[in-house]
mmCIF file as Biopython writes it, N, C-alpha, C and O atoms, coordinates in Angstrom:
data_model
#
loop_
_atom_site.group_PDB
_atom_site.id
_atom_site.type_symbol
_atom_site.label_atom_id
_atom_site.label_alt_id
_atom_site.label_comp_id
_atom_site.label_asym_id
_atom_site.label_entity_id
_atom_site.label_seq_id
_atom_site.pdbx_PDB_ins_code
_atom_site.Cartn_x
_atom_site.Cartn_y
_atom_site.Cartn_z
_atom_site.occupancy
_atom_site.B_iso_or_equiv
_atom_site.auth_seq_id
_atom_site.auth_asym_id
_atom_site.pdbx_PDB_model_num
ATOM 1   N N  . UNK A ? 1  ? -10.165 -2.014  -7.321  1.0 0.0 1  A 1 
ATOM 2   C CA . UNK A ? 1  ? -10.011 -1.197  -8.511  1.0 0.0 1  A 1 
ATOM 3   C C  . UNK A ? 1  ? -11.222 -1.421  -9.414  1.0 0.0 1  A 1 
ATOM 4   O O  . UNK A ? 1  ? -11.755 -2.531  -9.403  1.0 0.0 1  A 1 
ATOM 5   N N  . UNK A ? 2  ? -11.803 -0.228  -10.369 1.0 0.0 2  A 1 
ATOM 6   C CA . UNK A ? 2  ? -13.211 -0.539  -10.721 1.0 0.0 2  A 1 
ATOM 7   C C  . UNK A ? 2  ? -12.340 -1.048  -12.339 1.0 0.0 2  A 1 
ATOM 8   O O  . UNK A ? 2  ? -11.360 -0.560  -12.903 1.0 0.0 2  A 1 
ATOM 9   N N  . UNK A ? 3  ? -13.157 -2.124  -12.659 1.0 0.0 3  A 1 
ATOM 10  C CA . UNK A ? 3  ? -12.842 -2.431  -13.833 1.0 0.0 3  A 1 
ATOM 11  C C  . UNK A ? 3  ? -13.425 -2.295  -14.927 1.0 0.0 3  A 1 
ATOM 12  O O  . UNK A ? 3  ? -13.378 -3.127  -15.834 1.0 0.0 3  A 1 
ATOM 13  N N  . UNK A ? 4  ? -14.279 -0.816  -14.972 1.0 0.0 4  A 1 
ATOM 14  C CA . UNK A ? 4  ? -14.987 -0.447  -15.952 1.0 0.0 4  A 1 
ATOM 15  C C  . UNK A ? 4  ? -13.967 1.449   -16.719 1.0 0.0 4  A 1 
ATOM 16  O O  . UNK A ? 4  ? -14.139 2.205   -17.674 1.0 0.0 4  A 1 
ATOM 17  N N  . UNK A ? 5  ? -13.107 1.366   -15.673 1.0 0.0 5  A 1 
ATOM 18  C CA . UNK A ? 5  ? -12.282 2.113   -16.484 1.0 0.0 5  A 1 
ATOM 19  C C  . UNK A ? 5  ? -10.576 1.906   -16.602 1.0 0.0 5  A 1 
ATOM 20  O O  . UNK A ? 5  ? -9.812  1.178   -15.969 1.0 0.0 5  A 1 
ATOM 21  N N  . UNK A ? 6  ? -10.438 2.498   -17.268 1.0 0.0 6  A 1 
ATOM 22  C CA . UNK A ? 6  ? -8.459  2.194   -17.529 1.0 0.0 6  A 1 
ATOM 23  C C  . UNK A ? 6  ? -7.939  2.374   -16.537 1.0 0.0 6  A 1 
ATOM 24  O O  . UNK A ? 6  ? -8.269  3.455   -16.049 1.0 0.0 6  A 1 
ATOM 25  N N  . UNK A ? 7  ? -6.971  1.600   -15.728 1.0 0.0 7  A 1 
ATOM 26  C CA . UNK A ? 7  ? -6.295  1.992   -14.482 1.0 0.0 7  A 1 
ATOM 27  C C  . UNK A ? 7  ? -5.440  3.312   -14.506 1.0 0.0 7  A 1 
ATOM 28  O O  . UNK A ? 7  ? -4.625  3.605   -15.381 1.0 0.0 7  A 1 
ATOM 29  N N  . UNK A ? 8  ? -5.746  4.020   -13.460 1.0 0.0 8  A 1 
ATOM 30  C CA . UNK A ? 8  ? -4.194  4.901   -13.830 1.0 0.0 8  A 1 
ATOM 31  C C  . UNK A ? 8  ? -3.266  4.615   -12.899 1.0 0.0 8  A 1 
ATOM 32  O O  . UNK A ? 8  ? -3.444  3.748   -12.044 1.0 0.0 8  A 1 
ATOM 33  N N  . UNK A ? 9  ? -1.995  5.466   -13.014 1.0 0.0 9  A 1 
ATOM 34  C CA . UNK A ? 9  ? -0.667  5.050   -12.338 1.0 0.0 9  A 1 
ATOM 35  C C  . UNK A ? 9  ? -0.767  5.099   -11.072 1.0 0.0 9  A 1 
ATOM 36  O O  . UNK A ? 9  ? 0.259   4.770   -10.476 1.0 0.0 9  A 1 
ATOM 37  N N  . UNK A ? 10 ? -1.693  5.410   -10.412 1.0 0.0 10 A 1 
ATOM 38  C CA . UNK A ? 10 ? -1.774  5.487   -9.251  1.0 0.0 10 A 1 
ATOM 39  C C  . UNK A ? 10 ? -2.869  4.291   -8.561  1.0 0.0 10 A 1 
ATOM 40  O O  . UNK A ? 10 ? -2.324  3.938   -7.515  1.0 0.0 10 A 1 
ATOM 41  N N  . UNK A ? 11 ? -4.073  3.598   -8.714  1.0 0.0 11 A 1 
ATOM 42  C CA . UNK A ? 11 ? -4.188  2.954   -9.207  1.0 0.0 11 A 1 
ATOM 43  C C  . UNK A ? 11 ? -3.048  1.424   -9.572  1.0 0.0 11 A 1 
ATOM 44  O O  . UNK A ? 11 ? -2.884  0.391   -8.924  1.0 0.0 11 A 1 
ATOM 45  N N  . UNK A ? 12 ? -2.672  1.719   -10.380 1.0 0.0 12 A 1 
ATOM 46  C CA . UNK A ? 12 ? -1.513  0.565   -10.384 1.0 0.0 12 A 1 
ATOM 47  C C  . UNK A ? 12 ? -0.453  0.344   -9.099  1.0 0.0 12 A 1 
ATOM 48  O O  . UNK A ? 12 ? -0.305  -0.660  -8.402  1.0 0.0 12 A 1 
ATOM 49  N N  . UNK A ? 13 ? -0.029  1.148   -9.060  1.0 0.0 13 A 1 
ATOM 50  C CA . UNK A ? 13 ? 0.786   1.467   -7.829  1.0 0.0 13 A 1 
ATOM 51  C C  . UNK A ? 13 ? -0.222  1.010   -6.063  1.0 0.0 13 A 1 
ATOM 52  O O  . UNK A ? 13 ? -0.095  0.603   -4.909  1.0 0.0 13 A 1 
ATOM 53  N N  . UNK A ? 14 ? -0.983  1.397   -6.894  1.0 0.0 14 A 1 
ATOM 54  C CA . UNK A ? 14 ? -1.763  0.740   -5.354  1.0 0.0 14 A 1 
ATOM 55  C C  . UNK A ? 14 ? -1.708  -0.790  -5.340  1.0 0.0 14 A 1 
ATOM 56  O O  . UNK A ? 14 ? -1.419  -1.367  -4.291  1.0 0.0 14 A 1 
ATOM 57  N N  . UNK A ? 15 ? -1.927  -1.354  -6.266  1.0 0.0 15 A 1 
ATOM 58  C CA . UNK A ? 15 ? -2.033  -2.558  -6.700  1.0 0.0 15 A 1 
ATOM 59  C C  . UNK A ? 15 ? -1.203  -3.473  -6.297  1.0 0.0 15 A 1 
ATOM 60  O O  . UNK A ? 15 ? -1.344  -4.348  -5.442  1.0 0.0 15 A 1 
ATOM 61  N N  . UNK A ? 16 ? 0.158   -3.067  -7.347  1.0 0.0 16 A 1 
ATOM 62  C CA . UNK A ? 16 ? 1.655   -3.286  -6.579  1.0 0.0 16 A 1 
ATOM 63  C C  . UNK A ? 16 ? 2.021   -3.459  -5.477  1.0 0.0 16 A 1 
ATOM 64  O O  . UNK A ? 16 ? 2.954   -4.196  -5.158  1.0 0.0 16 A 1 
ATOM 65  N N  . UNK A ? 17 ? 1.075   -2.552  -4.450  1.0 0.0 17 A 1 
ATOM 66  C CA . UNK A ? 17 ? 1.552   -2.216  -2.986  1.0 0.0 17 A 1 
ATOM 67  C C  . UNK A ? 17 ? 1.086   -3.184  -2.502  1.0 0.0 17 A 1 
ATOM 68  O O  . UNK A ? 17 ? 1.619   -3.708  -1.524  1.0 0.0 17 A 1 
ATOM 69  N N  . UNK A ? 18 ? -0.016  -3.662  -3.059  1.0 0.0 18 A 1 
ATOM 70  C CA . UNK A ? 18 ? -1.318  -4.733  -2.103  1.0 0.0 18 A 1 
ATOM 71  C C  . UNK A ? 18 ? -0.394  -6.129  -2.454  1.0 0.0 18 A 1 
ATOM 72  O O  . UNK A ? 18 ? -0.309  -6.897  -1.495  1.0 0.0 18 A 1 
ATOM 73  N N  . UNK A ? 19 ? 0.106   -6.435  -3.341  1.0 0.0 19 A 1 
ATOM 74  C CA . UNK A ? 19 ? 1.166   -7.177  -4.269  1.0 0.0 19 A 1 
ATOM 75  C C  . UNK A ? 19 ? 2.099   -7.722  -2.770  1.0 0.0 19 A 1 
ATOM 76  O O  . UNK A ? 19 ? 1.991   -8.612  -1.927  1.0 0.0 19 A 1 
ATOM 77  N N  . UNK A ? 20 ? 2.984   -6.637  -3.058  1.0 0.0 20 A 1 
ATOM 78  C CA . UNK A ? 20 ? 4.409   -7.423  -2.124  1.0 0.0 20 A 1 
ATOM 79  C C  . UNK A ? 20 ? 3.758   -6.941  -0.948  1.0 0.0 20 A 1 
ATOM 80  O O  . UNK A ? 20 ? 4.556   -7.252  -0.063  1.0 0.0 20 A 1 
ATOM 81  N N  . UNK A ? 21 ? 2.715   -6.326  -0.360  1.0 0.0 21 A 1 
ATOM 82  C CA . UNK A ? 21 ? 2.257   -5.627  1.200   1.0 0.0 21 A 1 
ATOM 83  C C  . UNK A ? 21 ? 2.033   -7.738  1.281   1.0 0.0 21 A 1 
ATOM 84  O O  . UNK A ? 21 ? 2.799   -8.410  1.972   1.0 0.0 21 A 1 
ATOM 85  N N  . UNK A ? 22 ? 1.154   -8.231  0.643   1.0 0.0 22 A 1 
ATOM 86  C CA . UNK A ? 22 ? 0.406   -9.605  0.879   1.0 0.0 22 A 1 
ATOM 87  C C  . UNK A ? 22 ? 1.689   -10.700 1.333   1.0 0.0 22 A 1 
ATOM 88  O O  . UNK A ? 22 ? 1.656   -11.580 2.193   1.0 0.0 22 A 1 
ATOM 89  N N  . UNK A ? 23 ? 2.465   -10.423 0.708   1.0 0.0 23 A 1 
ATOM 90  C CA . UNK A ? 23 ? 3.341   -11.439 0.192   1.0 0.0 23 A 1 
ATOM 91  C C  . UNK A ? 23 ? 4.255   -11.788 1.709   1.0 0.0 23 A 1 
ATOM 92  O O  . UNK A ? 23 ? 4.751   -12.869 2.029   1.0 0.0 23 A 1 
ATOM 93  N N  . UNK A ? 24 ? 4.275   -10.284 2.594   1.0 0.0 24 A 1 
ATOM 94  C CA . UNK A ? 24 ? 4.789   -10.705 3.732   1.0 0.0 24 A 1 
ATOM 95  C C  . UNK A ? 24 ? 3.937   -11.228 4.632   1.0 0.0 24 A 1 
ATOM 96  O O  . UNK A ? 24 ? 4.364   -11.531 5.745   1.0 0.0 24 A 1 
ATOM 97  N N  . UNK A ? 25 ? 2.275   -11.462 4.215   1.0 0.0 25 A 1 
ATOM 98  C CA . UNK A ? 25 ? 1.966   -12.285 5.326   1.0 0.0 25 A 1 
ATOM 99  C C  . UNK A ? 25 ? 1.555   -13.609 4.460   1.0 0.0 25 A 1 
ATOM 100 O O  . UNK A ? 25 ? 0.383   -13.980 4.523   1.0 0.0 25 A 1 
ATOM 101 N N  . UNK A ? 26 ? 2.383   -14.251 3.743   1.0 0.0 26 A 1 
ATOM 102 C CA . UNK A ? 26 ? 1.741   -15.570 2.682   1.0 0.0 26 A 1 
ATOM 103 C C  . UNK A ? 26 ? 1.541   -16.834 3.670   1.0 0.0 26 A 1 
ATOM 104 O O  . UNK A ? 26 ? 0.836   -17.840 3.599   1.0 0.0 26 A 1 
ATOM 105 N N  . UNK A ? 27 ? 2.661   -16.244 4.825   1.0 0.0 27 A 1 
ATOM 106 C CA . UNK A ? 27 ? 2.696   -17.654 5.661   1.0 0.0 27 A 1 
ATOM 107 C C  . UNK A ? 27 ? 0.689   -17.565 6.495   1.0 0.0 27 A 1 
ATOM 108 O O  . UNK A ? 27 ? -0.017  -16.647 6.912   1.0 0.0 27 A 1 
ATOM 109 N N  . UNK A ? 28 ? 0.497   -19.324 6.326   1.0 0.0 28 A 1 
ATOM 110 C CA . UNK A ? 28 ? -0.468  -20.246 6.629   1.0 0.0 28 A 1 
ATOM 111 C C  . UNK A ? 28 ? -1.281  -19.395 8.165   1.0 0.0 28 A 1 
ATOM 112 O O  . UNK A ? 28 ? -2.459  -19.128 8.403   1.0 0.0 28 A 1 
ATOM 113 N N  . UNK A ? 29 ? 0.304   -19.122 9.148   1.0 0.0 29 A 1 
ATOM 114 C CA . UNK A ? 29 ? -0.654  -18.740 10.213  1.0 0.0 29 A 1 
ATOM 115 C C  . UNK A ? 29 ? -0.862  -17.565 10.347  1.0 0.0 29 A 1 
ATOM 116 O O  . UNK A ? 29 ? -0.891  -17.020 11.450  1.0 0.0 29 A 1 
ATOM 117 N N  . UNK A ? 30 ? -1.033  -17.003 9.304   1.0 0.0 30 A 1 
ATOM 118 C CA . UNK A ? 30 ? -1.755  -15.698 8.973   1.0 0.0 30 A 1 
ATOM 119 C C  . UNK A ? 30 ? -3.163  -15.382 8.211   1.0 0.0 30 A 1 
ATOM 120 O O  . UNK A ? 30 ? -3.671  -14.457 7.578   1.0 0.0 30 A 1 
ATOM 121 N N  . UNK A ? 31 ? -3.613  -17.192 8.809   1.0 0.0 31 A 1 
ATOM 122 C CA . UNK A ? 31 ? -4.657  -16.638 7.152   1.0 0.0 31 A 1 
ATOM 123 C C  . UNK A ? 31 ? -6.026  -16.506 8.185   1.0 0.0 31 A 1 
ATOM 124 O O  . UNK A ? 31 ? -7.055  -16.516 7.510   1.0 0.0 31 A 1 
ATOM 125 N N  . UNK A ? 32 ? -6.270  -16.391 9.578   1.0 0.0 32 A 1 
ATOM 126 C CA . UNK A ? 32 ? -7.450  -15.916 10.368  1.0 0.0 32 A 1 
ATOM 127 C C  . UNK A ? 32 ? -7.319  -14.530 10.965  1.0 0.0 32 A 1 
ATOM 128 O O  . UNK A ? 32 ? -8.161  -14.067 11.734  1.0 0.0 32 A 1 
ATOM 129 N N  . UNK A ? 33 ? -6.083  -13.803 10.529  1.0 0.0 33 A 1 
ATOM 130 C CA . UNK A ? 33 ? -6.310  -12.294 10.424  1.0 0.0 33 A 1 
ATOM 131 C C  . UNK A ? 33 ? -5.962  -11.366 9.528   1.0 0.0 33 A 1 
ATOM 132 O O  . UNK A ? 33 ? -5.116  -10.475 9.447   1.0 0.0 33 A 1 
ATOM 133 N N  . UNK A ? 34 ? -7.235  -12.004 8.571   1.0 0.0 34 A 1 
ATOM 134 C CA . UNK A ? 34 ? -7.568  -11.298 7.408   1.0 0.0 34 A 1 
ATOM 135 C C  . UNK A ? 34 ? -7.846  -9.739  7.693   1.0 0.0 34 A 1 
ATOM 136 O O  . UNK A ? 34 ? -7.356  -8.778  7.100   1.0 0.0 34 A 1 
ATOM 137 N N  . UNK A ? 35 ? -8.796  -9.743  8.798   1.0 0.0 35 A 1 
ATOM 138 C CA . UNK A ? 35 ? -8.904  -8.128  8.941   1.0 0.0 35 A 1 
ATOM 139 C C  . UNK A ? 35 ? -7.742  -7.569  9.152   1.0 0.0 35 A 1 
ATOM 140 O O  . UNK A ? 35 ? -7.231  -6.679  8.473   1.0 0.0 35 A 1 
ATOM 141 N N  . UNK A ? 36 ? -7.272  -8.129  10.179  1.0 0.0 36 A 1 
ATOM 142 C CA . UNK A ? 36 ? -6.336  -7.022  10.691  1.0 0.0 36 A 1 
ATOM 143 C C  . UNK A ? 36 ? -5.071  -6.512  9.888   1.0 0.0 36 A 1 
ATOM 144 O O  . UNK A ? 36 ? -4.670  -5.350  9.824   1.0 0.0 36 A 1 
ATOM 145 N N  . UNK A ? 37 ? -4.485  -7.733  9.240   1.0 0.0 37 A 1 
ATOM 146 C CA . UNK A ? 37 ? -3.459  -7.593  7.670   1.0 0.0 37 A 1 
ATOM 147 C C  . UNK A ? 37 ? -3.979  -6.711  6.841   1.0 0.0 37 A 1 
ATOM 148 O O  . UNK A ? 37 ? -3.378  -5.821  6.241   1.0 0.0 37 A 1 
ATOM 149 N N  . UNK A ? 38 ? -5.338  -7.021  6.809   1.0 0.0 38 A 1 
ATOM 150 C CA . UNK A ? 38 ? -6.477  -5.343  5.954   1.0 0.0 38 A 1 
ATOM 151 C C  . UNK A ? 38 ? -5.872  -4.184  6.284   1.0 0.0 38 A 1 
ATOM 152 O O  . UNK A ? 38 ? -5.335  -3.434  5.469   1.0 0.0 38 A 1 
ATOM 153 N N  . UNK A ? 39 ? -6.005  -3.822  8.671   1.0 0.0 39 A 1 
ATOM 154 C CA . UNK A ? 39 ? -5.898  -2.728  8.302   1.0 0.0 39 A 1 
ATOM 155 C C  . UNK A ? 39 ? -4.755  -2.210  8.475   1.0 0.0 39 A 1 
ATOM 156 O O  . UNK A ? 39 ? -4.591  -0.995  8.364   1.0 0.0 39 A 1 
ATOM 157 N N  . UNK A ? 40 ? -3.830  -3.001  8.759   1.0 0.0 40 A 1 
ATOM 158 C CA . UNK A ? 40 ? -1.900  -2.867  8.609   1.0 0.0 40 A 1 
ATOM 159 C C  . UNK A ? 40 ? -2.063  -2.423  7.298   1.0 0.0 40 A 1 
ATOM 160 O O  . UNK A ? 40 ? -2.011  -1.206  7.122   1.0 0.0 40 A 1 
ATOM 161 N N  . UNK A ? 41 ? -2.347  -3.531  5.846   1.0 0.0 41 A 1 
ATOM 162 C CA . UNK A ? 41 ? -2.117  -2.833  5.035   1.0 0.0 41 A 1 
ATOM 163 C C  . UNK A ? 41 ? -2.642  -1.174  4.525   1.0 0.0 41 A 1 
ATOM 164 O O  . UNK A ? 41 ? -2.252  -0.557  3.534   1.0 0.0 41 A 1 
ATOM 165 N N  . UNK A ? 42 ? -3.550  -0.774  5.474   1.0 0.0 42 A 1 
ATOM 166 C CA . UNK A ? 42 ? -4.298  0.515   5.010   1.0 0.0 42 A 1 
ATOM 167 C C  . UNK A ? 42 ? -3.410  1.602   5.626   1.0 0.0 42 A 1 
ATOM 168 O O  . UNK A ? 42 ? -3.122  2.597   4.961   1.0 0.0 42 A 1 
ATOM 169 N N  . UNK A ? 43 ? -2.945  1.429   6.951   1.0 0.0 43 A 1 
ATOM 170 C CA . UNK A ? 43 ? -2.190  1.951   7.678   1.0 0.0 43 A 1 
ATOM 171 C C  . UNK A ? 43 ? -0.511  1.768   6.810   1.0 0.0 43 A 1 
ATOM 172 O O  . UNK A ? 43 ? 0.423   2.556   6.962   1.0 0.0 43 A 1 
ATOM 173 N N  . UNK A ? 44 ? -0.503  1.145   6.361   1.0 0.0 44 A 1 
ATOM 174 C CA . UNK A ? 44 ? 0.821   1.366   5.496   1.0 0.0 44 A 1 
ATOM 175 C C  . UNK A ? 44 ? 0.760   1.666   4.518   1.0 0.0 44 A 1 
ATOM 176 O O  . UNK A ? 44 ? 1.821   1.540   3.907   1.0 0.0 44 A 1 
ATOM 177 N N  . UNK A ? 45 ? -0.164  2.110   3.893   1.0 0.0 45 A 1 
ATOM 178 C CA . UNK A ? 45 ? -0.742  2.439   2.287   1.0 0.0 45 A 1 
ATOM 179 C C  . UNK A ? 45 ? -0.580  4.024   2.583   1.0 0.0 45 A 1 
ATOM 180 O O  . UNK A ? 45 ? 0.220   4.670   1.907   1.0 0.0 45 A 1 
ATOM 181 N N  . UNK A ? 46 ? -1.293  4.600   3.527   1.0 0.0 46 A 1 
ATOM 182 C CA . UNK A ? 46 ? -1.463  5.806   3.871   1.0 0.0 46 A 1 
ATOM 183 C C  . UNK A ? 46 ? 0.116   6.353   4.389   1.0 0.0 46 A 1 
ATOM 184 O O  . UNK A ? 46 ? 0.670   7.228   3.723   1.0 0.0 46 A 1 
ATOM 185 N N  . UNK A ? 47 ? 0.623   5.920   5.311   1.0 0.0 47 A 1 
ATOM 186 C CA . UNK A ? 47 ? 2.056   6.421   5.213   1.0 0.0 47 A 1 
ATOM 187 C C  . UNK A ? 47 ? 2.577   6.804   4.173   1.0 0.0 47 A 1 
ATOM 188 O O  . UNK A ? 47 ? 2.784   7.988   3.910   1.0 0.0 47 A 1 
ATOM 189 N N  . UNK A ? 48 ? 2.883   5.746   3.374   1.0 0.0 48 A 1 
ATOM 190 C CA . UNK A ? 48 ? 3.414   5.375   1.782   1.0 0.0 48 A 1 
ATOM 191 C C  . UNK A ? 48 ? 3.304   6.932   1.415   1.0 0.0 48 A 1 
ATOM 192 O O  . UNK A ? 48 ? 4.165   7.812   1.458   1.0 0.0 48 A 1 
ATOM 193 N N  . UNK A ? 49 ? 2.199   6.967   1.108   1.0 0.0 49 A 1 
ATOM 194 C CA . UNK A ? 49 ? 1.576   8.293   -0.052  1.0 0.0 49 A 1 
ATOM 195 C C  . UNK A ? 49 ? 1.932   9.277   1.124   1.0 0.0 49 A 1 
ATOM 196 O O  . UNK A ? 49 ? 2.763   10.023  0.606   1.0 0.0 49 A 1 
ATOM 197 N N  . UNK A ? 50 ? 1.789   9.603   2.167   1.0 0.0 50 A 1 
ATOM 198 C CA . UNK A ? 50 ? 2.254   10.865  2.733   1.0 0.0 50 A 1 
ATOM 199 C C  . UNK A ? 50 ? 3.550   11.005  2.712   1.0 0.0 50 A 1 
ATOM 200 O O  . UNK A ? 50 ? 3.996   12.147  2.609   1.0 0.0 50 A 1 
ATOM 201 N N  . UNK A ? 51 ? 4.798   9.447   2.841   1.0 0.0 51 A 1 
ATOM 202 C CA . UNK A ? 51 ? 5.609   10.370  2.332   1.0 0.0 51 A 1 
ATOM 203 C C  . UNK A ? 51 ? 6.343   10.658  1.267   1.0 0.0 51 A 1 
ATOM 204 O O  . UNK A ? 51 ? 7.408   11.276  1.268   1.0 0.0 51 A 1 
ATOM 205 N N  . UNK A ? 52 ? 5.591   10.066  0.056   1.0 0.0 52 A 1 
ATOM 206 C CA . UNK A ? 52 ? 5.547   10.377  -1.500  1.0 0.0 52 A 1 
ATOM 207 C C  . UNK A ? 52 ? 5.315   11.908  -1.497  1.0 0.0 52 A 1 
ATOM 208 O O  . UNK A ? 52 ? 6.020   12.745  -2.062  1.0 0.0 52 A 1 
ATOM 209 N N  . UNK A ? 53 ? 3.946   12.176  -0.594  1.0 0.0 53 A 1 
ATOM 210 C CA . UNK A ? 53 ? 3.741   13.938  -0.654  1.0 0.0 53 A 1 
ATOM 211 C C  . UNK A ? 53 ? 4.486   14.806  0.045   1.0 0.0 53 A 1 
ATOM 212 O O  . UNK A ? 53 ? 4.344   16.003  -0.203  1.0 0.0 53 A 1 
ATOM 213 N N  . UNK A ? 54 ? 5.042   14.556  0.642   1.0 0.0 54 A 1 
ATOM 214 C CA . UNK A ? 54 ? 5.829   15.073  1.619   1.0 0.0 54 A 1 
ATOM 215 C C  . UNK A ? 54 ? 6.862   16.044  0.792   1.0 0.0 54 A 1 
ATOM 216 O O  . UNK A ? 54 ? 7.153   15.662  -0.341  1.0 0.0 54 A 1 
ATOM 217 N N  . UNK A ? 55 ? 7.336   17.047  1.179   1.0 0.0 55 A 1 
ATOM 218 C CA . UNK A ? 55 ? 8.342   17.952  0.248   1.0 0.0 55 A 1 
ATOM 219 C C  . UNK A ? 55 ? 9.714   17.638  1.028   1.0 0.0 55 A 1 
ATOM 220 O O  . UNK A ? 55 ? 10.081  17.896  2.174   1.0 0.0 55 A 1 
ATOM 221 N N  . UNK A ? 56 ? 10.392  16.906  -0.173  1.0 0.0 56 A 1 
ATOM 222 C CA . UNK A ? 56 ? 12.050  17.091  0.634   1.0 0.0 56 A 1 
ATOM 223 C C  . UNK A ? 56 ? 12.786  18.113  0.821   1.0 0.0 56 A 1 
ATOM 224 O O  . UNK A ? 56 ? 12.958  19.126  0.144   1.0 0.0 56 A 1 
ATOM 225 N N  . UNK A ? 57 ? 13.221  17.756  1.829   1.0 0.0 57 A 1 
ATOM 226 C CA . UNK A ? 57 ? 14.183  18.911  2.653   1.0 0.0 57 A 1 
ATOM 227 C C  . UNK A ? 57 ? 15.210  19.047  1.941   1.0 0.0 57 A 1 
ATOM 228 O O  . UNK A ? 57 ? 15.728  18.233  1.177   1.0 0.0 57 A 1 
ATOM 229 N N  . UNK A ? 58 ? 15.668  20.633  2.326   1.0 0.0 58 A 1 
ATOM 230 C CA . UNK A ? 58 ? 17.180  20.346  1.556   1.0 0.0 58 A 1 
ATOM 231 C C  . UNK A ? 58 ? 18.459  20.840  2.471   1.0 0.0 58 A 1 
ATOM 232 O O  . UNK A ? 58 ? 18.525  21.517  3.498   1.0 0.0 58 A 1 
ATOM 233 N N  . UNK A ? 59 ? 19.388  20.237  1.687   1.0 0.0 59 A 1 
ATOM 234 C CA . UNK A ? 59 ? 20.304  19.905  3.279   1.0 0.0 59 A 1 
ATOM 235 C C  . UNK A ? 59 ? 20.906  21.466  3.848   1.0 0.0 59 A 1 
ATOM 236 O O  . UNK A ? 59 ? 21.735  21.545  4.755   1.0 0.0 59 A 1 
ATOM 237 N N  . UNK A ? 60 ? 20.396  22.517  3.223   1.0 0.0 60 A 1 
ATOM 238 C CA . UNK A ? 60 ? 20.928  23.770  4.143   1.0 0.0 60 A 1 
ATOM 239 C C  . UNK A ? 60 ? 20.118  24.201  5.048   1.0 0.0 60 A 1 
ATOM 240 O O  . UNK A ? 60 ? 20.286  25.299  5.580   1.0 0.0 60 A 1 
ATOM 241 N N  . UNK A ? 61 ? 18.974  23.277  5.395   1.0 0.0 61 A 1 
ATOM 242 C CA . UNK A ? 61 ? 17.586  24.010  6.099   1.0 0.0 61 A 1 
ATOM 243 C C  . UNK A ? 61 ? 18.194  23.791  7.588   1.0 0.0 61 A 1 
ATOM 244 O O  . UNK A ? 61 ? 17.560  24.164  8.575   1.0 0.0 61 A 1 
#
């Protein structure tokens, strides 16, 4: 996040995500795949928001 401007909510929310995303790998024998927890977390970041965008269905379809 650049810290030369005000975060916005989205932004924050990313933040959050990186937050509890970390927290499930806190355990010790996780700490020599830094990358790859990287790109799990990117790969789950991107889900996330698609299906935030995603338009819900409605139940007569």
């Amino acid at each position: 996040m650049d810290q030369s401007r005000t975060p916005t909510p989205a932004d924050m929310e990313r933040a959050a995500f990186h937050e509890q995303f970390l927290r499930t790998f806190a355990d010790p024998r996780f700490d020599g795949l830094h990358d790859a927890v990287a790109a799990l977390e990117e790969l789950a970041w991107r889900q996330y928001c698609e299906r935030q965008q995603a338009p819900s269905r409605s139940s007569g379809a």
